[in-house]
C-alpha positions in Angstrom: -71.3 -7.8 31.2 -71.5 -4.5 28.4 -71.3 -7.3 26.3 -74.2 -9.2 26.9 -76.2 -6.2 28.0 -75.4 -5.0 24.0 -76.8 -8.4 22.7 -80.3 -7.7 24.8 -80.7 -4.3 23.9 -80.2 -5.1 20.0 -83.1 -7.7 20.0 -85.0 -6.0 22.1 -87.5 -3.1 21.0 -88.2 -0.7 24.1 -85.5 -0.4 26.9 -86.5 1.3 30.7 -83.3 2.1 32.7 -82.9 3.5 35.6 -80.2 5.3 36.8 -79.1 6.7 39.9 -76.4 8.4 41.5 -76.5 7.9 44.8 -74.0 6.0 47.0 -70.4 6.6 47.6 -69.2 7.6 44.1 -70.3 8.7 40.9 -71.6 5.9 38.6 -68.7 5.7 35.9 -69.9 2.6 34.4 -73.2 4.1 33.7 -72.0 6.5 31.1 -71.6 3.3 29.0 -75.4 2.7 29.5 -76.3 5.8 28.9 -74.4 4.8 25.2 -76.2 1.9 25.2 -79.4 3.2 25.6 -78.9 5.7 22.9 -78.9 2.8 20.0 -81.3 0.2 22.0 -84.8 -0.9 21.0 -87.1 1.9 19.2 -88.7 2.9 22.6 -86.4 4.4 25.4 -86.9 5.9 29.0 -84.7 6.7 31.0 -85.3 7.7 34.9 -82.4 8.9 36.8 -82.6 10.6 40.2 -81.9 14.2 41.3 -78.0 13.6 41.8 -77.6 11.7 38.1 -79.3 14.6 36.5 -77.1 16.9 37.8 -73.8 15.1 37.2 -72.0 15.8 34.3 -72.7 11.8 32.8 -76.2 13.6 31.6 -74.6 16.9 30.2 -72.0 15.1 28.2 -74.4 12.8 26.4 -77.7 15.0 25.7 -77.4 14.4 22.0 -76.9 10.7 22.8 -79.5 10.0 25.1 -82.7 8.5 25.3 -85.7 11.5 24.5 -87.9 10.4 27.5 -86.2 11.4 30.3 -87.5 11.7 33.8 -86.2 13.1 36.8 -87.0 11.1 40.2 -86.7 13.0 43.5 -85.8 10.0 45.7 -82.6 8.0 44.9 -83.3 5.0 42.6 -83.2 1.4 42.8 -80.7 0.7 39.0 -82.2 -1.4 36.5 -83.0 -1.8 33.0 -85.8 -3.8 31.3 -85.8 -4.9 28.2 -89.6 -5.4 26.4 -90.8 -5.9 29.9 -89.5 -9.4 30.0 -85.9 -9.2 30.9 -84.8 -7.1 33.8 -81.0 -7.2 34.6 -80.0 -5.2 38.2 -76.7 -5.1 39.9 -75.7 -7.4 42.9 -74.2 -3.7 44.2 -76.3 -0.5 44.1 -73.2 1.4 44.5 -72.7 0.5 40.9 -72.5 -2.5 37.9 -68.5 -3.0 39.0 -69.8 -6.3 41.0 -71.8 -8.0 38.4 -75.7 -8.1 37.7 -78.4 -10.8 38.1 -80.8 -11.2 34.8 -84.5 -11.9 35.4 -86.5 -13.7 33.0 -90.7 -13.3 33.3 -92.3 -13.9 35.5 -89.9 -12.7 37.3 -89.0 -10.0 35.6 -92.6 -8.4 36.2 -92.1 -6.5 39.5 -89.1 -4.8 38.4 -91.6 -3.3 35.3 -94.5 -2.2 37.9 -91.7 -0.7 39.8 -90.7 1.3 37.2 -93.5 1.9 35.8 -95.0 3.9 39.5 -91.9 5.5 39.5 -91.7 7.3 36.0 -95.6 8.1 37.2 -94.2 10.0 39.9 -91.4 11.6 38.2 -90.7 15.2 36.1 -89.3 15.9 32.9 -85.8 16.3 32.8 -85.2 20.4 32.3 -82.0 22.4 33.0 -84.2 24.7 35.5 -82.1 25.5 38.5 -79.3 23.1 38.0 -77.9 25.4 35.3 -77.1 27.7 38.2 -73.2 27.2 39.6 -73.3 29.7 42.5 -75.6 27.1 43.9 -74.3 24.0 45.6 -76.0 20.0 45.5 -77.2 20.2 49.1 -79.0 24.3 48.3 -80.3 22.6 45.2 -81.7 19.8 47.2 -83.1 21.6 49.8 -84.5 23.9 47.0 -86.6 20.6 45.3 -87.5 19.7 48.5 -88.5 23.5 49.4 -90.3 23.6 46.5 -92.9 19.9 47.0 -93.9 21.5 50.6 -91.5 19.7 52.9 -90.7 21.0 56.1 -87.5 22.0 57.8 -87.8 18.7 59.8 -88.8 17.1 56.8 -85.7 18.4 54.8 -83.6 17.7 57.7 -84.4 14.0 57.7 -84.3 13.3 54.1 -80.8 15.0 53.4 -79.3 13.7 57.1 -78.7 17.0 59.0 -80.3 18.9 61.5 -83.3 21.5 61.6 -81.3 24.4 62.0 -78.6 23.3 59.4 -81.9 23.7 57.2 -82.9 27.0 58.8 -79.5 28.0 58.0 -79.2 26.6 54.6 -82.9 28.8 54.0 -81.5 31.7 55.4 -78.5 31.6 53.2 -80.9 31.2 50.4 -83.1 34.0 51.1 -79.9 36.3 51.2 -78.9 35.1 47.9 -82.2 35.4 46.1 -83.2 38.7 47.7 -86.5 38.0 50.2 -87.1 38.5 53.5 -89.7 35.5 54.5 -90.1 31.7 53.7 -93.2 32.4 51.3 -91.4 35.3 49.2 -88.5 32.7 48.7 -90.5 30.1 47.1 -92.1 32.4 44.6 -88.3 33.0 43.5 -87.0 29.8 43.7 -90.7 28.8 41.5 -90.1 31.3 39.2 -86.5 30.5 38.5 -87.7 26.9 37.9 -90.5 28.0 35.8 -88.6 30.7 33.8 -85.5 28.1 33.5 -88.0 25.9 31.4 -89.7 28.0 29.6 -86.1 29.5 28.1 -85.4 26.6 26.1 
């Protein structure tokens, strides 16, 4: 499948992937996109959600990969595109071990306005908070999540545990960054964001 995905990306002259690394275990086989994306088509993007951007597939290749990269909150449907024609996604979102299906236009289309709304909605890649490795990948998704407004409920649903496991996970948070209230502990958290970023 590398094979043929090689062949596409040589002809082709803008490539949209995205990435994700949600499901039951890392991505492996997307490290050789990530290669592949570094030499394909004059125009790359890559999108890759929260959990991809903070694995160690996007430390290893910063040199390597594409410049436009954006970070989705939500976890991310995988696909690439090739000149908005082609669109090749796994039979498996738990990765590409399976096999993929290729999609020629018209049918193709959809996958493009799909990714298209979600690298509207996305960030720039930074190294922000992730840099940090006192915190763990639930604090630092209950911090993103903190940070866009969501409520304890609302943070509960969307990570699968309960409202107090939140309360508790805040708590924690607020002792580790020094604050006594809710409010206080999103001026650090936006500041450690803000002054991660504006480091580099």
């Amino acid at each position: 499948m590398l094979d043929r995905l090689r062949r596409l990306a040589c002809r082709a002259t803008s490539v949209d992937a995205a990435l994700s690394g949600h499901g039951a275990r890392l991505p492996c086989g997307d490290s050789s996109l990530l290669e592949l994306l570094a030499v394909a088509g004059r125009q790359r993007r890559l999108l890759v959600d929260t959990q991809f951007a903070r694995s160690g597939l996007m430390g290893g290749n910063a040199a390597a990969r594409p410049r436009r990269v954006r970070v989705h909150e939500h976890s991310l449907r995988r696909m690439l595109i090739f000149d908005g024609r082609c669109a090749v996604l796994p039979l498996d979102q738990g990765g590409w071990d399976a096999g993929a299906i290729l999609l020629r236009a018209p049918l193709a289309g959809p996958c493009g306005q799909l990714f298209e709304f979600l690298w509207s909605e996305a960030r720039p890649l930074n190294d922000d908070l992730r840099c940090d490795p006192g915190l763990s990948e639930r604090q630092l998704e209950v911090v993103y999540l903190l940070l866009q407004g969501a409520t304890d409920q609302q943070v509960a649903d969307r990570i699968g545990v309960s409202s107090r496991t939140v309360r508790s996970m805040v708590s924690t948070l607020q002792r580790r960054f020094g604050t006594n209230s809710r409010m206080a502990l999103g001026f650090q958290l936006a500041r450690a964001v803000t002054g991660g970023s504006r480091q580099r």
